[in-house]
BALOBA-1460 file (C-alpha; in Angstrom, 3 decimals):
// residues 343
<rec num="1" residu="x" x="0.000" y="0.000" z="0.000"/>
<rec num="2" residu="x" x="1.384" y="3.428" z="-1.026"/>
<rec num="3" residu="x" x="1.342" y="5.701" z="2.057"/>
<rec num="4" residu="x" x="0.675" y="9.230" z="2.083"/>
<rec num="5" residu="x" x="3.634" y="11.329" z="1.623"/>
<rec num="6" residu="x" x="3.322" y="13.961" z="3.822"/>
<rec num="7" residu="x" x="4.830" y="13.720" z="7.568"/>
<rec num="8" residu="x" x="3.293" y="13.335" z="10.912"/>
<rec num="9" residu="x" x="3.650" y="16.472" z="13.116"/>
<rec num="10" residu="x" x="3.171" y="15.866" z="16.591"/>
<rec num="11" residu="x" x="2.420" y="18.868" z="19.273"/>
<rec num="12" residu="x" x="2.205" y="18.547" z="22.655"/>
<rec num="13" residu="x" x="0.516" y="20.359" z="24.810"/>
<rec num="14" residu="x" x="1.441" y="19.892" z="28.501"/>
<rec num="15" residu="x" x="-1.502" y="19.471" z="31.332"/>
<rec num="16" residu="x" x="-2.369" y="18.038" z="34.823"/>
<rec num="17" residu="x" x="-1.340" y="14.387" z="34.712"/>
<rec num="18" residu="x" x="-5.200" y="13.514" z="36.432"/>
<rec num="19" residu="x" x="-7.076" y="14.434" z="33.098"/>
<rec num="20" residu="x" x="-8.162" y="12.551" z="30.903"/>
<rec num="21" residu="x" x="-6.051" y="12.159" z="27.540"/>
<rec num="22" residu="x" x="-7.237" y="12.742" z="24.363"/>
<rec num="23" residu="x" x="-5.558" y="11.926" z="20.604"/>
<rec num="24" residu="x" x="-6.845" y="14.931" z="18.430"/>
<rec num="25" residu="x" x="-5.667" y="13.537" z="14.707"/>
<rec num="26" residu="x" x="-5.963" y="16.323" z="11.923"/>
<rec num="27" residu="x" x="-6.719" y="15.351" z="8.530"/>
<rec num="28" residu="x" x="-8.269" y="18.101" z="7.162"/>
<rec num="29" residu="x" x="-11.432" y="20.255" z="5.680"/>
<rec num="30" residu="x" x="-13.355" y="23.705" z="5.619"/>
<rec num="31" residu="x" x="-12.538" y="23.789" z="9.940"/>
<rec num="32" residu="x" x="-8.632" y="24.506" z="8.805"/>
<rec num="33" residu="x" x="-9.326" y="25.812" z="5.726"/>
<rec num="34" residu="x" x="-8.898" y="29.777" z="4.567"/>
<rec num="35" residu="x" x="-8.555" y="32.027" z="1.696"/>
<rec num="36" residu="x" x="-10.900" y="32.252" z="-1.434"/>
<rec num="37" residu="x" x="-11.863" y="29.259" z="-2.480"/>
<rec num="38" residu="x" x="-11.104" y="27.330" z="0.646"/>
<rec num="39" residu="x" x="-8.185" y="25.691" z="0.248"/>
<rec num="40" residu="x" x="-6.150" y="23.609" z="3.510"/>
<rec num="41" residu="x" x="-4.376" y="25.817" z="5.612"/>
<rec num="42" residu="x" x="-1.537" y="25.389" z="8.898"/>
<rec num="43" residu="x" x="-4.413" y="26.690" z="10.959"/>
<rec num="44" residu="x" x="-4.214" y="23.172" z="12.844"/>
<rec num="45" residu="x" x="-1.552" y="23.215" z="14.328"/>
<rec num="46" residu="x" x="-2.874" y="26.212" z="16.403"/>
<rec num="47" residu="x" x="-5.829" y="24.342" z="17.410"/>
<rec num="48" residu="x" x="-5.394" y="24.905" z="21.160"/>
<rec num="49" residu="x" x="-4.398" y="28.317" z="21.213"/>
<rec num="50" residu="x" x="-7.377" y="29.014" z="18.643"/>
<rec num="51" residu="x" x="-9.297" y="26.948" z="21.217"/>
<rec num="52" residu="x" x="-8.255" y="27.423" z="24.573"/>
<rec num="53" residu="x" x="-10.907" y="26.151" z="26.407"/>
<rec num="54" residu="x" x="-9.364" y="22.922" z="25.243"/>
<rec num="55" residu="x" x="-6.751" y="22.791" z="27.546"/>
<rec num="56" residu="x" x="-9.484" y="22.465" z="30.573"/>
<rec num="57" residu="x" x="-11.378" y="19.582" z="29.512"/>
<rec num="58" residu="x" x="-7.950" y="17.260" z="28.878"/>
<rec num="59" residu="x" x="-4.442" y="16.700" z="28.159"/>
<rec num="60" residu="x" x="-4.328" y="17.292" z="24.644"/>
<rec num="61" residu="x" x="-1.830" y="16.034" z="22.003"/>
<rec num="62" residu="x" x="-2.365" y="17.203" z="18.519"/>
<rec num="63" residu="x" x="-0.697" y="15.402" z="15.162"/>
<rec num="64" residu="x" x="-1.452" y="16.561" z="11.644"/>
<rec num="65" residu="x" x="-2.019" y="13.492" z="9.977"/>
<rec num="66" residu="x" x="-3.562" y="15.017" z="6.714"/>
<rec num="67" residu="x" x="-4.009" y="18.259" z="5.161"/>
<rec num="68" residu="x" x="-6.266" y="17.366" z="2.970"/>
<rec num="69" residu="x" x="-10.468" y="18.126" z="1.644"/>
<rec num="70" residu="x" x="-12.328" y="15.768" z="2.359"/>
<rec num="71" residu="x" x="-13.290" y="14.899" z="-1.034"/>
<rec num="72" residu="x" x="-9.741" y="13.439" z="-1.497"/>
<rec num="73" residu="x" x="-9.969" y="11.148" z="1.431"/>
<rec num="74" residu="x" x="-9.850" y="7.254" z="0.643"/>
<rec num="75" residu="x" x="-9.447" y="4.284" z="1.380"/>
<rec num="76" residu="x" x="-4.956" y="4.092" z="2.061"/>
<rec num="77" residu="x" x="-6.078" y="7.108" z="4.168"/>
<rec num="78" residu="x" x="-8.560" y="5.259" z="6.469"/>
<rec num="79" residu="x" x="-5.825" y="2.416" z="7.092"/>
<rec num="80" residu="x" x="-3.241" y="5.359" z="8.013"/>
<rec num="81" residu="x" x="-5.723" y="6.659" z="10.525"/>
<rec num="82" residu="x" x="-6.865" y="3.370" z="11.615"/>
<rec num="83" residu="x" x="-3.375" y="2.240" z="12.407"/>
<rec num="84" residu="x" x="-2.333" y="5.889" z="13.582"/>
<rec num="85" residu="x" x="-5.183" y="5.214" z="16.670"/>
<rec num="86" residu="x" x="-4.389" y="1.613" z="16.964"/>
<rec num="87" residu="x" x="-0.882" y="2.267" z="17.613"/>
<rec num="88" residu="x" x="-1.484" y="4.910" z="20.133"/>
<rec num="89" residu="x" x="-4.586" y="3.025" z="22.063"/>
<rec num="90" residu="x" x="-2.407" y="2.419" z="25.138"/>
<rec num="91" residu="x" x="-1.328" y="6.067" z="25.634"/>
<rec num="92" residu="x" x="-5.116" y="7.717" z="25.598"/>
<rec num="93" residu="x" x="-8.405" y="7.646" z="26.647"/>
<rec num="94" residu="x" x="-10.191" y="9.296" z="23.813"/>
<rec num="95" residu="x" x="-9.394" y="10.299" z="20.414"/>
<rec num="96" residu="x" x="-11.123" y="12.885" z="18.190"/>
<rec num="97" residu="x" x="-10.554" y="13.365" z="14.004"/>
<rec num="98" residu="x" x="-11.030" y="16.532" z="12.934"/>
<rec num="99" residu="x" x="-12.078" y="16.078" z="9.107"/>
<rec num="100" residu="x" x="-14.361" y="17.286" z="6.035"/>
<rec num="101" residu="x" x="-17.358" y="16.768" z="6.645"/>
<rec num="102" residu="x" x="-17.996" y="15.590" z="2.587"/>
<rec num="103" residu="x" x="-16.529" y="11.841" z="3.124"/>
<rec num="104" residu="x" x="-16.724" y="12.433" z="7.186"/>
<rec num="105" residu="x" x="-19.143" y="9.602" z="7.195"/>
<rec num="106" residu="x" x="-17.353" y="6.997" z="5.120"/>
<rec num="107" residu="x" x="-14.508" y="7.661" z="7.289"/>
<rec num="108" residu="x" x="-16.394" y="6.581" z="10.589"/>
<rec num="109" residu="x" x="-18.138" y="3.925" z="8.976"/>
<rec num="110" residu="x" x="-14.875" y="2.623" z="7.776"/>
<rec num="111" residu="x" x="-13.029" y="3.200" z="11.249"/>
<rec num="112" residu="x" x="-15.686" y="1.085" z="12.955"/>
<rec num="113" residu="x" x="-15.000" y="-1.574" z="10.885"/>
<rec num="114" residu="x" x="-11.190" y="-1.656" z="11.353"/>
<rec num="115" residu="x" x="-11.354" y="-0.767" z="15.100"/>
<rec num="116" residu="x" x="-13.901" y="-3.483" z="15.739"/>
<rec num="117" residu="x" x="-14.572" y="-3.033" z="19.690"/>
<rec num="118" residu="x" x="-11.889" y="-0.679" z="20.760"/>
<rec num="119" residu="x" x="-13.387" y="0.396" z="23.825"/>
<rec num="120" residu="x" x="-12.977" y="3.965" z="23.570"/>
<rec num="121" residu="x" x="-14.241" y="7.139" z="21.983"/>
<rec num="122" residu="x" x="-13.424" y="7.791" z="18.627"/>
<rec num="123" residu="x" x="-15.255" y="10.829" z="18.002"/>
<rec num="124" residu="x" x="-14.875" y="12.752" z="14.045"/>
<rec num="125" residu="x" x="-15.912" y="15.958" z="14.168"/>
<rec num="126" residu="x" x="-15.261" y="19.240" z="11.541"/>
<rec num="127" residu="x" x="-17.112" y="22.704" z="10.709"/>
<rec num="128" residu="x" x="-19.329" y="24.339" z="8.039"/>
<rec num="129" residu="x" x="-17.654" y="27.019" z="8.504"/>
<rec num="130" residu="x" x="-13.569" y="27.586" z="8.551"/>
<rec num="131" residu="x" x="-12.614" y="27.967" z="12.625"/>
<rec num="132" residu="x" x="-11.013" y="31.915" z="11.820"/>
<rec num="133" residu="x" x="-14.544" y="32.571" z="10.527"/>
<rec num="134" residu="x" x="-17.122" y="35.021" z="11.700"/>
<rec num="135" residu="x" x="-19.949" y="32.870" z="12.876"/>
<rec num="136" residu="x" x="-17.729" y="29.916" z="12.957"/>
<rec num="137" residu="x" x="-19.557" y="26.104" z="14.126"/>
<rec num="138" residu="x" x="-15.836" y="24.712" z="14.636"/>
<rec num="139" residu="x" x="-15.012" y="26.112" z="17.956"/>
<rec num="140" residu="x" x="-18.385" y="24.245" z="19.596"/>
<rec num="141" residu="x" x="-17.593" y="21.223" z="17.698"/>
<rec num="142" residu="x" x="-14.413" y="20.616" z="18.602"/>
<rec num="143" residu="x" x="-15.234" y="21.570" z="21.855"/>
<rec num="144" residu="x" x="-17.690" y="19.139" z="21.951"/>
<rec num="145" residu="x" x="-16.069" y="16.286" z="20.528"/>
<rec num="146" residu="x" x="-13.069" y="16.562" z="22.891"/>
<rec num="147" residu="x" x="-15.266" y="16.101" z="25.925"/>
<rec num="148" residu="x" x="-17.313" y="13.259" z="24.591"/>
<rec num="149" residu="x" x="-13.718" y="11.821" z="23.581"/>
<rec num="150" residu="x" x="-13.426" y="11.933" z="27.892"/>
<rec num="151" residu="x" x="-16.603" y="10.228" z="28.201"/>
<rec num="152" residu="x" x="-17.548" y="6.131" z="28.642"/>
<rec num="153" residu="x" x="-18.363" y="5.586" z="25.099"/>
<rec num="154" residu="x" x="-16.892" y="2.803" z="23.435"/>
<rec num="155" residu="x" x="-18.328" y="3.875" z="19.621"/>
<rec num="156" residu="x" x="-16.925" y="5.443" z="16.720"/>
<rec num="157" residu="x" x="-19.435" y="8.552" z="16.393"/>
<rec num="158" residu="x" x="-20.078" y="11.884" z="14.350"/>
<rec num="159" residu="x" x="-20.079" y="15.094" z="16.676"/>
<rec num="160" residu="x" x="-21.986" y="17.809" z="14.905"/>
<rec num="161" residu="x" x="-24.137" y="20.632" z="16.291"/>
<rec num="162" residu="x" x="-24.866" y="19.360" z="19.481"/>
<rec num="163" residu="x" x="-25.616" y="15.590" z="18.589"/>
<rec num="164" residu="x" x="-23.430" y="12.569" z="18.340"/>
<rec num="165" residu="x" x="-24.172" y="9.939" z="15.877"/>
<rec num="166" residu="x" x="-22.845" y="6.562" z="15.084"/>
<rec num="167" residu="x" x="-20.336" y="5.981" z="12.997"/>
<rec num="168" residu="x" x="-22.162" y="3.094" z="10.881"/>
<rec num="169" residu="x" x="-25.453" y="4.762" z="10.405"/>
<rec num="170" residu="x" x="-24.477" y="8.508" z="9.589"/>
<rec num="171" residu="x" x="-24.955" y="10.041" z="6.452"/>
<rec num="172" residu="x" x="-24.053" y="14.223" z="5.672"/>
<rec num="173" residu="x" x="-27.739" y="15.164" z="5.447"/>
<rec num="174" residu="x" x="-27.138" y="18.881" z="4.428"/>
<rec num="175" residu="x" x="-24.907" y="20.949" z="2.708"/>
<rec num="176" residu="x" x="-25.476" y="24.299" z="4.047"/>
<rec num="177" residu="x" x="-27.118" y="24.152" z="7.547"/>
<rec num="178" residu="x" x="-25.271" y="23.591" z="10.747"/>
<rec num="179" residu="x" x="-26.961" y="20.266" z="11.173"/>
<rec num="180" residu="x" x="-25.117" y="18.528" z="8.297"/>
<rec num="181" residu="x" x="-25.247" y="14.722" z="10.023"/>
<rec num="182" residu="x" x="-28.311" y="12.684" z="10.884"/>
<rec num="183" residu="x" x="-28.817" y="8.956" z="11.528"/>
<rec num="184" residu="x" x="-31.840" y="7.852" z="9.794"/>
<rec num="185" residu="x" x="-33.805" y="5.463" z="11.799"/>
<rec num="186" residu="x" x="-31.388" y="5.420" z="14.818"/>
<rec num="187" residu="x" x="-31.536" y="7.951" z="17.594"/>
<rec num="188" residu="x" x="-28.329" y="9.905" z="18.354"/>
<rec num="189" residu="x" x="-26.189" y="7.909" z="20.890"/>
<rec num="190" residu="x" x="-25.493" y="11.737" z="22.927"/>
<rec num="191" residu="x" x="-27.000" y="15.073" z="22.619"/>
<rec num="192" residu="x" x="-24.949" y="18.081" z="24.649"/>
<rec num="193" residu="x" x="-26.540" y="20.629" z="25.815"/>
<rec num="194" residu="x" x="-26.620" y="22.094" z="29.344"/>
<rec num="195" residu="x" x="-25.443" y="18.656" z="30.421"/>
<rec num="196" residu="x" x="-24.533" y="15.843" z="27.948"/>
<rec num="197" residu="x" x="-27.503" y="13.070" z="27.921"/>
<rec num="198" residu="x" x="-25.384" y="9.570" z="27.055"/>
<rec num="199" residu="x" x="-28.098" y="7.122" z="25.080"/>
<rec num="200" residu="x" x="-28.927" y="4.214" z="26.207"/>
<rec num="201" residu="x" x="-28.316" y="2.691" z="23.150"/>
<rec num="202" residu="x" x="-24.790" y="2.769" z="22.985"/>
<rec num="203" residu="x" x="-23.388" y="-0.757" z="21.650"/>
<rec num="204" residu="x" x="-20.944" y="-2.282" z="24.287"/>
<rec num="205" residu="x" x="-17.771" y="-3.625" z="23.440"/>
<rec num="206" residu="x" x="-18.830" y="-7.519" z="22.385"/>
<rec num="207" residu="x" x="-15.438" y="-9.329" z="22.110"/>
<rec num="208" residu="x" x="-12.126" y="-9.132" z="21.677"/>
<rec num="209" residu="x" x="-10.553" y="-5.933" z="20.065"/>
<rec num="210" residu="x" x="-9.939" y="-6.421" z="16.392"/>
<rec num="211" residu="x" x="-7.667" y="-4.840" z="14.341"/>
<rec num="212" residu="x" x="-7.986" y="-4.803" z="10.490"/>
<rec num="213" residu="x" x="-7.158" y="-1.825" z="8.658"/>
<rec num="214" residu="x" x="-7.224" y="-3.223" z="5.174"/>
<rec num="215" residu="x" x="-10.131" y="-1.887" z="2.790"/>
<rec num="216" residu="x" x="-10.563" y="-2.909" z="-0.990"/>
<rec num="217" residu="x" x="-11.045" y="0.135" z="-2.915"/>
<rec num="218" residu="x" x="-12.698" y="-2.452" z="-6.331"/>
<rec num="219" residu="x" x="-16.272" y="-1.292" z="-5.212"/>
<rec num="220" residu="x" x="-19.116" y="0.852" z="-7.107"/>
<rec num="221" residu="x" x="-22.000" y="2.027" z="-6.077"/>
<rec num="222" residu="x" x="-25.153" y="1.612" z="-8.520"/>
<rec num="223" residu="x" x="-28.530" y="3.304" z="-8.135"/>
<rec num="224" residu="x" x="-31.320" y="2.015" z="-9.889"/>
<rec num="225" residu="x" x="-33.215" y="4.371" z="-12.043"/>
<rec num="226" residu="x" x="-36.181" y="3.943" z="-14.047"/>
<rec num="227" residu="x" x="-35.275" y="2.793" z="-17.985"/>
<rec num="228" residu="x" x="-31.456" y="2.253" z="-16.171"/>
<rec num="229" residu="x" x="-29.920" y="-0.563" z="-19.290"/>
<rec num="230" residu="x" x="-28.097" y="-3.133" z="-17.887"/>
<rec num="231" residu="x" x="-25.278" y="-3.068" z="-20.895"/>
<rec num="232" residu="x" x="-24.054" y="0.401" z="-19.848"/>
<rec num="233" residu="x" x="-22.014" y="-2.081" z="-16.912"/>
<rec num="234" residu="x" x="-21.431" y="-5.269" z="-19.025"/>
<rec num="235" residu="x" x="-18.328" y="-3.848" z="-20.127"/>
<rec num="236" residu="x" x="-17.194" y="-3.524" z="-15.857"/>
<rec num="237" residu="x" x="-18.158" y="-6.962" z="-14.783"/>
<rec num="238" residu="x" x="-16.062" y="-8.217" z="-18.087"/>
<rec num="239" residu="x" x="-13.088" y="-6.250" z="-17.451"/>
<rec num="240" residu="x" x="-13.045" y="-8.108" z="-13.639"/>
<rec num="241" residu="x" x="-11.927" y="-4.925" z="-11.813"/>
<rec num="242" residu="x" x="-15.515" y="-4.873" z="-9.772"/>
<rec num="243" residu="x" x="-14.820" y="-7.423" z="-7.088"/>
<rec num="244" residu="x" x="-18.445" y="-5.530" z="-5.327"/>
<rec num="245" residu="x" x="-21.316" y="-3.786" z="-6.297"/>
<rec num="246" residu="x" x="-23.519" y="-1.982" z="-3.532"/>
<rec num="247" residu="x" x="-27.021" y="-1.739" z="-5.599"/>
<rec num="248" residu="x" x="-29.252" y="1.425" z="-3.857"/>
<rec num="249" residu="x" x="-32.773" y="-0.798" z="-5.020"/>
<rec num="250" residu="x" x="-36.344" y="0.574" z="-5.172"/>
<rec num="251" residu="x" x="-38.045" y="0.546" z="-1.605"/>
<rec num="252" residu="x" x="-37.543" y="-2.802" z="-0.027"/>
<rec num="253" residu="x" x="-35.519" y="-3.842" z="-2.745"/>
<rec num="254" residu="x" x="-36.797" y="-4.364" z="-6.062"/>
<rec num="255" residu="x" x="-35.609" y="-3.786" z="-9.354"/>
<rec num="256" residu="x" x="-36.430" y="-3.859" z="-13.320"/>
<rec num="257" residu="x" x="-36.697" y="-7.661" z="-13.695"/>
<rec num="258" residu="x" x="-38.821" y="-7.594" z="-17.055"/>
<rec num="259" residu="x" x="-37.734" y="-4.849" z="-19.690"/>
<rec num="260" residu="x" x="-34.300" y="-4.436" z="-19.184"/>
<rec num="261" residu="x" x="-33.820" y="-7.408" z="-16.960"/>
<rec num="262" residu="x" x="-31.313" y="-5.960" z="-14.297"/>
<rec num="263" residu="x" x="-31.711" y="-9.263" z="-11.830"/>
<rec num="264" residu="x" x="-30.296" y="-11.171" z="-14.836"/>
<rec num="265" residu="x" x="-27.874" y="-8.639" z="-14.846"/>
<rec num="266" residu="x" x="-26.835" y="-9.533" z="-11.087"/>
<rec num="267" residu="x" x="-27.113" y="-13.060" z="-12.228"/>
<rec num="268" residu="x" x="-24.041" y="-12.814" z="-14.203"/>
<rec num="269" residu="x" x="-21.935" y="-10.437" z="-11.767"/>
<rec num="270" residu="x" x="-22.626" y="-12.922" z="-9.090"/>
<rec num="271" residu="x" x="-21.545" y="-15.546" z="-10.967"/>
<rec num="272" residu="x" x="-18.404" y="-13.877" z="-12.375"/>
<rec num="273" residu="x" x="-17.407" y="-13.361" z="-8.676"/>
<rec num="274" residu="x" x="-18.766" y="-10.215" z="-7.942"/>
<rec num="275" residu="x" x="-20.992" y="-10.129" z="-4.533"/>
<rec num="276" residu="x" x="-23.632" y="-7.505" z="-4.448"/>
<rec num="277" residu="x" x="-25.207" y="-5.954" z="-1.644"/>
<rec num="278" residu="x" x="-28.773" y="-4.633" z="-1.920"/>
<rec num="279" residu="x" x="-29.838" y="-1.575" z="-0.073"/>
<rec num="280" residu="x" x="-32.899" y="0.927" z="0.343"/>
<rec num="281" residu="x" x="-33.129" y="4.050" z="-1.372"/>
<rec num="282" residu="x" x="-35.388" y="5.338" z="1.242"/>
<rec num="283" residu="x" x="-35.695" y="5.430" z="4.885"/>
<rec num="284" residu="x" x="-36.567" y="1.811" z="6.446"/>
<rec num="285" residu="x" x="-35.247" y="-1.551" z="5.478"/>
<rec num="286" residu="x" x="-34.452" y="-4.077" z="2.891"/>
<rec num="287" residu="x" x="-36.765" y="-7.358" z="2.575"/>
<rec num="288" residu="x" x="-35.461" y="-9.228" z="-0.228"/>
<rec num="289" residu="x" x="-38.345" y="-12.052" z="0.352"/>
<rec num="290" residu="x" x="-41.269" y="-9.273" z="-0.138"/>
<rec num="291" residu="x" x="-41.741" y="-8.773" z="-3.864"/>
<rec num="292" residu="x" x="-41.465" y="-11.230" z="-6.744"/>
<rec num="293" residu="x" x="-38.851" y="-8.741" z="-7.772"/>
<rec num="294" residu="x" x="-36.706" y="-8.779" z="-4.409"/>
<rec num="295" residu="x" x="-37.290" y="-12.200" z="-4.534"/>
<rec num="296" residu="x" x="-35.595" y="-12.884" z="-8.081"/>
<rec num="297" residu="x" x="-32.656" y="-10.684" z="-6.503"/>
<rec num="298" residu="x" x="-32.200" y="-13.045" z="-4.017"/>
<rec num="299" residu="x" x="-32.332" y="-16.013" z="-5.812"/>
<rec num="300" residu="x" x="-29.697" y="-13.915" z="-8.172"/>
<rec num="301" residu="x" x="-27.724" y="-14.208" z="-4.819"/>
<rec num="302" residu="x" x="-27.159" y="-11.095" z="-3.879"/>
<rec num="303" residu="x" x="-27.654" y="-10.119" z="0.081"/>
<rec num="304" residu="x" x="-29.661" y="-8.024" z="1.775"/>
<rec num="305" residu="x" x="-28.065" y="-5.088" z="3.252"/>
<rec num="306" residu="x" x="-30.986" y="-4.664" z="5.961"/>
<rec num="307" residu="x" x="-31.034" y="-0.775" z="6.787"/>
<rec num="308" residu="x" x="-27.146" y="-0.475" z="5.810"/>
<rec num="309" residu="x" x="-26.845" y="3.424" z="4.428"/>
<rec num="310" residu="x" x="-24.920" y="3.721" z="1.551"/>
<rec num="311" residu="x" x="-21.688" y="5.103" z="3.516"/>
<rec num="312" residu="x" x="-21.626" y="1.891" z="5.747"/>
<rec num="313" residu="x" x="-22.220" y="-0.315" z="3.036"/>
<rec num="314" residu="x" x="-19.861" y="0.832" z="0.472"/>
<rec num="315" residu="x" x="-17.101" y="0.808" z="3.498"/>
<rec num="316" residu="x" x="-17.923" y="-2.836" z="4.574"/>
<rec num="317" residu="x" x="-17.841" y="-3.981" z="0.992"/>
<rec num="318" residu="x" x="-14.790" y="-2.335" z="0.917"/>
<rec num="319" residu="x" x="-13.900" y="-4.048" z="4.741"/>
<rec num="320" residu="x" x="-15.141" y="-7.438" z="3.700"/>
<rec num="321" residu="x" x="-13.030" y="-8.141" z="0.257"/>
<rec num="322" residu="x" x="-9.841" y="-7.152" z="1.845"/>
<rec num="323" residu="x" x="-9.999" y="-9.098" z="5.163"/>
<rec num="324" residu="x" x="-12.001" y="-12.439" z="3.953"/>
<rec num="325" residu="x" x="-10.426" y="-14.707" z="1.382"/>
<rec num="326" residu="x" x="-13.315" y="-17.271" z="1.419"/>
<rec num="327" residu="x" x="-16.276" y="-16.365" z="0.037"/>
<rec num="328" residu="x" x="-18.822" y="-17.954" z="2.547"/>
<rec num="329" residu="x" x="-16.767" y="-15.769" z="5.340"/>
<rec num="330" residu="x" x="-17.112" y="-12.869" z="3.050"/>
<rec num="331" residu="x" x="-20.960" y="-13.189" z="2.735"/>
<rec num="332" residu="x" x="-21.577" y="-13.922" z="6.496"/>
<rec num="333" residu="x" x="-19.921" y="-10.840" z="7.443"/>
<rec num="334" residu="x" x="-21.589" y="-8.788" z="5.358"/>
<rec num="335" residu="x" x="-24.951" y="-9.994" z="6.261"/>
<rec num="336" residu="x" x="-23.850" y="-9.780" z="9.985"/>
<rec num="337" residu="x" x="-24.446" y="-6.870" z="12.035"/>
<rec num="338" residu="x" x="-20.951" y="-6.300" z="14.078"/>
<rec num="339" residu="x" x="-20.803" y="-2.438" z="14.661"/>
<rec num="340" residu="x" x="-24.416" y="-0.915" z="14.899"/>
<rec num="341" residu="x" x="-24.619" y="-0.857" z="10.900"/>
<rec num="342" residu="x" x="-27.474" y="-2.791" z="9.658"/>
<rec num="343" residu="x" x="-29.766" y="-0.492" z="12.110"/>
């Protein structure tokens, strides 16, 4: 795997040996961005002095991982920051990721995956707004995140305007507003306000910590669309570069099945060695047994992705090629709900 050129720059800050300690790991977006566009700036490295308040909630080390938008986040980038917190998971209690918020929630989703039951806080967090801005949503964020990073929560989780999401089932629900994640069909697992209110339905660590950083970037995402011809993707499946294909289905997953035929369509990347994963356009749940359509998906052999959003199941796709060689391992995990995902 090609690593990321640029270097890792650690700072330091020095604080009462009692507090908690909390990992802040930089990789980017608008919160240390400036100028006209918005382009990455240096403005990390003064994120304590920028935010002192900081400095009284825990000891704080800082390292600029990336400097990057969002947008240009992958994949080799998740297993740097996955290894990056793995490595250091001895040394602190918490650990926050200040990021773009564009791929923000293919990053959790992927670091619950390769962090499988850590047994701490890892808490992303970033701004609409750049953190030397007039009006600025960074300086709560971030103040935000670093306390929940203090706090019992053993989750990988979005911190955005006051909320705290999980990892697996966020999605970046608006551009513009302040509110940019939501968790469709799962509650927040905190909301800070006066006080911070923990949710009871925070997952608790189930096993043994699991380390696997590895992700499989031969993945594309397909939604179907009315008149959608299945020959426009003949040419992929040939070529064998698609090793999986998340398909965003109708409701509770159908598809064309009469004129164009897309379940034959699955047929043949199934067959070819392709798996495909079947998830909902809209809110609720996949039932692949529902509809004579679902149905003939299934008996294509593709698998149900349950609730999975788009951002979790492109990332366990992703998760599941690179870490299980055997097929029948491969499908079980996917169909398995091991971080909150499947909803």
């Amino acid at each position: 795997m090609q690593m990321p050129p640029m270097p890792i720059m650690r700072m330091r800050k020095m604080t009462r040996f009692s507090m908690p300690r909390v990992l802040i790991l930089h990789t980017g977006g608008t919160l240390g961005m400036s100028g006209s566009p918005l382009y990455p700036d240096a403005y990390a490295t003064r994120l304590t002095e920028a935010v002192p308040e900081l400095e009284a909630l825990a000891d704080i080390e800082t390292r600029i991982i990336f400097n990057l938008d969002s947008s240009d986040m992958g994949p080799e980038h998740w297993a740097v920051l996955a290894s990056e917190i793995d490595a250091s998971r001895d040394d602190f209690d918490g650990f926050v990721i200040v990021h773009g918020t564009d791929t923000m929630a293919y990053s959790a989703a992927a670091l619950s995956f390769a962090l499988m039951n850590l047994g701490k806080p890892v808490i992303l967090t970033g701004a609409q707004r750049p953190l030397g801005a007039l009006r600025t949503d960074a300086r709560r964020n971030l103040a935000d995140a670093v306390e929940l990073a203090t706090r019992q929560i053993p989750e990988v989780g979005i911190c955005f305007d006051g909320i705290l999401v999980r990892g697996t089932r966020a999605t970046k629900s608006h551009a513009n507003d302040y509110r940019a994640f939501d968790s469709p069909g799962t509650e927040p697992i905190a909301r800070l306000g006066v006080d911070i209110e923990l949710s009871e339905g925070l997952r608790p660590v189930a096993g043994a910590y699991t380390f696997r950083p590895a992700f499989d970037p031969a993945v594309m995402m397909m939604h179907v669309t009315p008149g959608l011809r299945p020959e426009l993707f003949e040419p992929v499946i040939a070529s064998g570069a698609l090793r999986g294909l998340v398909l965003a289905a109708y409701g509770m997953g159908t598809i064309p099945a009469r004129e164009p035929d897309m379940t034959a369509f699955v047929r043949r990347a199934v067959a070819s060695g392709v798996e495909v994963l079947v998830i909902t356009q809209a809110a609720g749940r996949i039932d692949l047994g529902l509809y004579e359509n679902s149905r003939r998906l299934a008996d294509a052999g593709a698998i149900g992705g349950g609730g999975l959003h788009g951002e979790a199941a492109v990332t366990k796709m992703m998760h599941a090629l690179a870490n299980f060689e055997a097929r029948e391992e491969r499908r079980a995990y996917l169909q398995s709900d091991v971080a909150g995902e499947r909803g």
